[in-house]
Residue, then its C-alpha position, 0 to 999 in steps of 0.5 A: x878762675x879760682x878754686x871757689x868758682x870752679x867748685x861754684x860752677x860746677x854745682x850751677x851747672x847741675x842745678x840748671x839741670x834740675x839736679x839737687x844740690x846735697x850737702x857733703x856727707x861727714x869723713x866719718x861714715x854714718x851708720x856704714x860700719x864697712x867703711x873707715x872714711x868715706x871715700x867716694x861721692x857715692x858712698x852716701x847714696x849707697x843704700x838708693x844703690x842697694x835698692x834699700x833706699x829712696x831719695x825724694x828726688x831723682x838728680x843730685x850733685x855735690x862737693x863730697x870730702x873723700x879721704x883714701x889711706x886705707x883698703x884697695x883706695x890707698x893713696x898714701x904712698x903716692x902723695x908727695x912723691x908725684x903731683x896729683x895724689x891726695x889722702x884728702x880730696x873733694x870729689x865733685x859728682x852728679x847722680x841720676x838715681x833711675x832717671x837719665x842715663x849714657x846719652x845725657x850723663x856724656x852729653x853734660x859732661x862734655x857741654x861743662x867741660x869745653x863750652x862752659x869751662x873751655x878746655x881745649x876739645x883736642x886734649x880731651x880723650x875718653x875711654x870706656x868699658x871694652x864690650x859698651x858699644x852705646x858709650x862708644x857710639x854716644x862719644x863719636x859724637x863728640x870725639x874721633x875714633x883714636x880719642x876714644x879708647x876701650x879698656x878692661x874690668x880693672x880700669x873700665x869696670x865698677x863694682x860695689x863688693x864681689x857681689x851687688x850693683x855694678x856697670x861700666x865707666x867711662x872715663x875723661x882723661x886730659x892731654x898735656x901733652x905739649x903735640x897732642x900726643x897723649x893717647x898712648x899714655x891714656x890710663x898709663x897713670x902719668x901725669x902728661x895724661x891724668x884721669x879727671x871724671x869718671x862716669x859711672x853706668x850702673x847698670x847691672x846686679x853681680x849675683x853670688x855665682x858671678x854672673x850678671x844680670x839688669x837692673x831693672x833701674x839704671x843708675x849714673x855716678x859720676x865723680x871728678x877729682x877737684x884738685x885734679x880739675x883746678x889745675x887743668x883750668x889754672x894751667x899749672x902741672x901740679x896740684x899743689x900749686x893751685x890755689x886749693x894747696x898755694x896758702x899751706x905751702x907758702x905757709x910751711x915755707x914761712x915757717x921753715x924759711x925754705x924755698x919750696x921746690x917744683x922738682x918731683x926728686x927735691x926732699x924739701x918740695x916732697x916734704x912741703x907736699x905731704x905736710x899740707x895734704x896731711x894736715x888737711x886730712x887730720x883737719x877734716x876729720x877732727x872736725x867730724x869727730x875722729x881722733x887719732x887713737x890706737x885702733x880703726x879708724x884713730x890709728x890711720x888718723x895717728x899714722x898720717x900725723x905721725x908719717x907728717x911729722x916725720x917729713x916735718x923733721x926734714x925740713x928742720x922742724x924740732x917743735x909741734x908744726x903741723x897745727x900751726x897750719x889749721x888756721x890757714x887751712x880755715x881760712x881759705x876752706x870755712x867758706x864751703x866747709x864751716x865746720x873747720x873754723x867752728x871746730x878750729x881750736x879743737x882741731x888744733x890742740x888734738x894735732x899739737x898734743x899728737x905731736x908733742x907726744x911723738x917728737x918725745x920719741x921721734x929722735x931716739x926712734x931713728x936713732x935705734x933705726x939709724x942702728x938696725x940698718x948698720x946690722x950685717x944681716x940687714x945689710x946682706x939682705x938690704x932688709x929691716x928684720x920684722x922684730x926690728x920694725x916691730x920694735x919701733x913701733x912697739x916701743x917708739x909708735x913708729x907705724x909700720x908705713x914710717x918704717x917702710x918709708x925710711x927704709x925706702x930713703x935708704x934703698x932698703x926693704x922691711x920684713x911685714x911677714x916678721x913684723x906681723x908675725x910679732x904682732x900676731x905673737x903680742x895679740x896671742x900673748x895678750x889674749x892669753x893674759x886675759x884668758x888667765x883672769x876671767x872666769x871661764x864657764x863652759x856653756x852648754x851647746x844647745x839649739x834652745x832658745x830663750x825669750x826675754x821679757x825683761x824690758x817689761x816683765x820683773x819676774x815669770x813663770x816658765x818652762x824648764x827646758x834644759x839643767x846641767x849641774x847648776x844650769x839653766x835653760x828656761x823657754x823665756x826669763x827676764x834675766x838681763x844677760x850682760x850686753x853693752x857695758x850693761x851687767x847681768x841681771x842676778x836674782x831667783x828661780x823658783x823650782x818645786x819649791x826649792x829657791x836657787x839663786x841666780x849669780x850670773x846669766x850667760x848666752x850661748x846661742x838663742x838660749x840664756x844660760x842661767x847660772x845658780x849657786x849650786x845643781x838644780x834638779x833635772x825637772x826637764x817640762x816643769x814650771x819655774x819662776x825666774x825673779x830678777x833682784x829689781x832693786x839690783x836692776x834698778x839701780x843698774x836701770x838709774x845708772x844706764x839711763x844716765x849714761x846716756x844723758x852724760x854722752x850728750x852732754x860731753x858732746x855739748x860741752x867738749x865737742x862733736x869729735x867725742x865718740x864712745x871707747x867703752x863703759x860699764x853700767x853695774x849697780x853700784x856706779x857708772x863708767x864711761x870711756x871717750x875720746x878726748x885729748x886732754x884732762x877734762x878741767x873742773x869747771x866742764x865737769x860741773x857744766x857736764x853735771x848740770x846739763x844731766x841733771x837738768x835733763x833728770x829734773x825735767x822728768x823726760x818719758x823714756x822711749x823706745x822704738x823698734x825700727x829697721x836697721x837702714x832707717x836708723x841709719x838715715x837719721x844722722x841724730x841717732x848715735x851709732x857706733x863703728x864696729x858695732x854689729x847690729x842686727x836687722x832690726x834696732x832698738x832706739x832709746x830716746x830721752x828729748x828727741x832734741x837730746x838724745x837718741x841711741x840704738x841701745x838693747x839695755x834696760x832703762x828707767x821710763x822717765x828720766x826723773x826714776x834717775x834722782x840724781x847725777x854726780x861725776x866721783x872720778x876723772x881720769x885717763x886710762x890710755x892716749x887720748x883716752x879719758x874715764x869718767x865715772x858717775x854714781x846715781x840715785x839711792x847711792x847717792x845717799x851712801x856717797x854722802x855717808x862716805x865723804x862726811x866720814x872722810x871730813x870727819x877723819x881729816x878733821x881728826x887727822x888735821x886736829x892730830x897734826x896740829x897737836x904734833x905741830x905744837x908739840x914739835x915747837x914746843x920741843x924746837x923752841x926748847x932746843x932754841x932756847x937751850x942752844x942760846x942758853x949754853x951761848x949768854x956765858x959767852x955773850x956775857x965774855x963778851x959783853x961792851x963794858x962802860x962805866x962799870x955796866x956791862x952791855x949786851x946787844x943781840x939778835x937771834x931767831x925767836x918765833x914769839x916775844x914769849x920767847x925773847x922775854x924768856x931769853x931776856x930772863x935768862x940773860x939777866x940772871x946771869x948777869x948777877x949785876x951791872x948788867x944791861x941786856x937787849x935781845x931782838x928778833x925780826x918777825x913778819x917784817x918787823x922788830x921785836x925788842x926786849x930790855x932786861x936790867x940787873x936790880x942793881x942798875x934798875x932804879x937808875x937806868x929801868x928798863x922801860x925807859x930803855x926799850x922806849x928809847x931804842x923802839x922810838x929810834x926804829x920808828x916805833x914804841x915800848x914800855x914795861x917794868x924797870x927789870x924788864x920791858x918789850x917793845x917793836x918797831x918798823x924800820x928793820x933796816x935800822x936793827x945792825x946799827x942798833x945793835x952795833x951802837x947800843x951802849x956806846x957813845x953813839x947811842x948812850x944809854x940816860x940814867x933817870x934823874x931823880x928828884 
């Protein structure tokens, strides 16, 4: 069987069994801010497992991409080295959310695995939770007492966190075991006899105490490693060389020409195998939105792609070849999977320009490496120090695991106390930067608490609860206290009959601190009206509404890995950061701008809705965030439910129309992987204008400015020009072909305009005197220009004219002019030398005029 039809049968089977068959959850996690990547089938029906959550049906089974490279499931270390580990893997699962339960979860498991998939009944063991007599009792149905094995809480024992649902598991282990022998090497985690389904039984709540209690519903989660399964059923020892991992590998072998290798110990088959897992993790995810990054879940992506690399140099790489694997991955995974080949180009110019930055780096990095480990102390102590693996991070992106992996390739160890010792040193000193350029204000610590009204109200009257100096407690304000990227509101208070303005609101606690320009009178009960500036607010309302509507834009125009890094909304302009791996080009730019204001000029109400944290989640249309805290209860903002939907406690316009208009004034990186736009909105518009026309009309000065220094510049060159061949007609003269008595002159010099050769010629001629006769040329624009000059003595029998019409016509061209003075041009440049060379010789003799 094949891969595909493995993958296929498992899911009819369940569907044959009345299960539902779910699509796969993204990597990326929605609405589940504890994890970084989902790792586990499980994971998106977390909230029917919390009790928070329903399903519309009671039986599911799915394919569910997993990644582990972070947290307790880390499998990292592992891939490469030994056959049947993965940073990304399929993990195939059936659920029973309060339906069946032991009897049936074992009973179907069993009936897939020897009757429909035939695997030999005596290589399969089981093992379940050491006090579950009902698993125990249900598998003596199927397998003898020494096939059935009881372990303990750390491998027979499921819990979701140290508190919430729990059970027992029952694994099912295969024997390869060339006599059968295997069952003292179950759970020894050796490949002879590997883990290849687990059967969840959820069956308890682990209170805070400790201890345990029954569901009153009982859950089944199931989960089988598919690589694991396929090469069972292909019958090859390893994962890797099953048709899931065969294409990547001969892949990697084509383009390194190297033969892969089998051999556990071989550096070339380690290398082979984590460049194709690697690339697969770096895929799947880039195409559910992660990028690699500095932080989260970007730094995993960026360490993976990085420790890739690495082995790549092994192999003999020196160029970006990683990326070069996504199409193969595509082709053989877009079947099951189709957003790898939807997002294919995306996924392969993230990964190349993600190499392409570290192998700039890469080769001094182990060559500083390469020095570290020759230091007599890291030789005494077989020790990289921390400062030194710090170092190579810091200054090389070398992640702390790569460092560790070199060092264990040379039998060497890695201080992470020293290294996260220096990393907590940098973090200090980074915070204490930023601590030296804020303005500190020491808030009062009050148990007060202020309602804000703002979202509805401008301005009101309230309660004076607390005054410190030149602040201000009120029971309620409409005063926006800065949140999300969205600045404080400023404004007025009111207070018997003295106007204090307002500069700067602050939290602290349940209450918000208003900050005036100066001390306010201790009226501790009176009432006051609280006024924010509403044209202030209205602009910052424009600026915040439009953010909005730009993020689903550049979701539109550069792709669904964009996500959030960060953004200001102030009155006077917008700014949004988002991932992204290269310059967003001009063209995108004015795509992403009509999109917005397409959306403003269909003048869309603006809706908010209150809801519960957990329904929100449920609704993959609404943008959440990682490492965002939210409370309970959420506010969603909505511009078209077919746009835009994001939990947002910031104020907003009511129709997108109130925006006016959108335009993008900057675009720009502000870290790796990292971009920067900037936008202005409505009535700043008009001073947008203002600027750039004064801008046009001080270029326009400065061109006009430049072009008077230009001409003036040329005129002084060409007056030096002129001055120079000046100084030289003496020695033209000296050196003059004289025939018959008539001095001859023939020259080609660098003129810009035949102003300037009928200049040179002037001169010429009145140095002359008499008997003389002068051609002056120059090459201009691929073409000769040509001036004759004749002593008045000479020009009744010889004019000029006559001349510069016989020397044009021989460079296939015309002329003409006075008898002293006469210009002319012609085409055929390459003709000039012999010209210049002949003129008034034998071969190109100049004809007197025959008068009658």
């Amino acid at each position: 069987m094949t891969s595909n039809e493995i993958r296929n049968s498992f899911l009819d089977f369940f569907k044959s069994k009345e299960h539902r068959i779910v699509p796969s959850a993204p990597v990326i996690p929605h609405g589940d801010p504890t994890l970084l990547f989902t790792n586990a089938g499980m994971n998106q029906f977390k909230d029917v497992f919390l009790g928070i959550g329903k399903r519309d049906y009671s039986r599911a089974a799915d394919t569910q991409k997993c990644i582990r490279v972070s947290g307790k499931h880390n499998d990292l270390e592992e891939v490469g080295v030994d056959t049947y580990h993965h940073t990304f893997f399929e993990m195939l699962g059936n659920w029973s959310f309060g339906d069946y339960y032991k009897k049936e979860a074992i009973a179907w498991a069993w009936e897939l695995l020897t009757e429909i998939w035939g695997l030999e009944k005596k290589r399969l063991h089981a093992t379940v939770y050491r006090t579950d007599d009902e698993a125990y009792e249900i598998w003596k149905n199927y397998l003898p007492e020494e096939r059935i094995h009881r372990f303990d809480e750390k491998d027979n024992f499921w819990e979701m966190g140290e508190s919430g649902p729990c059970g027992p598991c029952s694994e099912i282990h295969f024997d390869r075991t060339a006599d059968y022998s295997g069952g003292k090497l179950v759970n020894a985690g050796v490949p002879e006899v590997i883990e290849i389904w687990n059967l969840v039984f959820i069956q308890y709540n682990r209170r805070a105490d400790g201890s345990l209690e029954d569901l009153t519903a009982k859950h089944v989660d199931t989960g089988m490693g598919f690589e694991r399964i396929v090469a069972v059923l292909q019958g090859k020892n390893s994962n890797y060389d099953t048709d899931v991992f065969s294409p990547l590998i001969n892949e990697i072998e084509k383009l390194s020409n190297k033969k892969y290798s089998t051999e556990l110990n071989n550096p070339d088959g380690i290398a082979m195998r984590v460049i194709a897992d690697h690339v697969r993790t770096l895929s799947f995810s880039i195409a559910d939105g992660a990028l690699p990054g500095n932080e989260g879940r970007g730094y995993v992506l960026r360490r993976i792609l990085r420790r890739g690399s690495r082995f790549a140099r092994n192999l003999g790489f020196n160029e970006p070849i990683m990326f070069k694997l996504v199409s193969v991955l595509a082709d053989s995974m877009s079947e099951v999977f189709p957003e790898l080949m939807k997002n294919k180009d995306t996924i392969q110019r993230v990964i190349k320009a993600e190499e392409e930055s570290f192998l700039q780096t890469l080769d001094r990095g182990i060559e500083k490496f390469e020095q570290f480990i020759k230091k007599p102390i890291t030789v005494e102590t077989k020790t990289i120090q921390g400062e030194d693996a710090f170092l190579l991070y810091d200054t090389f992106g070398f992640p702390l695991d790569l460092t560790e992996l070199m060092a264990r390739e040379q039998g060497y160890e890695v201080d992470v106390e020293g290294y996260s010792r220096k990393m907590q040193e940098q973090k200090q000193r980074s915070r204490d930067s930023r601590k030296i350029h804020s303005q500190e204000v020491e808030l009062p610590l009050t148990e007060f608490k202020t309602e804000f009204t703002g979202y509805s109200e401008i301005e009101n009257e309230a309660e004076v609860l607390f005054v410190q100096d030149n602040q201000v407690i009120l029971d309620k304000t409409p005063f926006y206290v800065e949140s999300g990227g969205q600045v404080s509101d400023t404004g007025w208070i009111v207070l018997a009959g003295e106007k204090y303005e307002v500069n700067d609101v602050r939290k602290s606690g349940d209450a918000i601190v208003h900050i005036c320009d100066r001390n306010v009178e201790p009226l501790i009960g009176h009432k006051a009206l609280a006024k924010i500036d509403i044209e202030r607010r209205r602009d910052i309302m424009r600026n915040h509404s439009a953010t909005h509507l730009l993020h689903e834009a550049l979701n539109q125009v550069l792709g669904s890995h964009i996500k959030q890094a960060g953004s200001l909304v102030a009155p006077d302009y917008l700014r949004f950061d988002f991932n992204h791996f290269e310059k967003v080009t001009p063209e995108e730019l004015s795509q992403i701008e009509k999109i917005v204001n397409k959306k403003i000029f269909e003048q869309i109400q603006v809706e908010t809705n209150i809801m519960a944290l957990e329904e929100a989640r449920k609704n993959p249309k609404i943008k959440m965030f990682f490492g965002d805290k939210y409370g309970d209860v959420v506010r969603a903002v909505t511009m078209d439910k077919k746009y835009s939907t994001e939990l947002c406690g910031g104020t907003h316009v009511s129709n997108t129309g109130e925006i006016g208009f959108f335009k993008i004034i900057s675009e720009s990186s502000i870290a790796a992987g990292v971009r920067r736009i900037e936008a202005i909105t409505g009535r700043r518009l008009e001073d947008y204008i203002q600027q750039l026309q004064k801008k046009i009309e001080e270029e326009k000065q400065r061109n006009d400015e430049l072009l008077d220094k230009i001409r003036q510049l040329e005129k002084e060159i060409s007056g030096n020009k002129l001055n120079d061949i000046k100084s030289s007609i003496e020695d033209w003269i000296k050196g003059a072909k004289l025939v018959n008595s008539i001095r001859y002159i023939a020259r080609k010099i660098e003129a810009d305009s035949i102003d300037e050769l009928r200049t040179i010629g002037e001169n010429l001629r009145n140095a002359f005197g008499t008997h003389g006769i002068g051609l002056i040329t120059s090459v201009q624009n691929d073409k000769v220009q040509l001036v004759v000059v004749v002593t008045d003595d000479l020009k009744t029998k010889y004019p000029a004219g006559k001349i510069v019409a016989q020397v044009s016509k021989f460079l296939g061209g015309s002329g003409g002019g006075k008898p002293h003075l006469a210009t002319g041009g012609g085409k055929d440049v390459e003709k000039l030398d012999e010209l210049l060379k002949n003129f008034g010789t034998d071969s190109f003799t100049v004809l007197p005029v025959v008068h009658n």
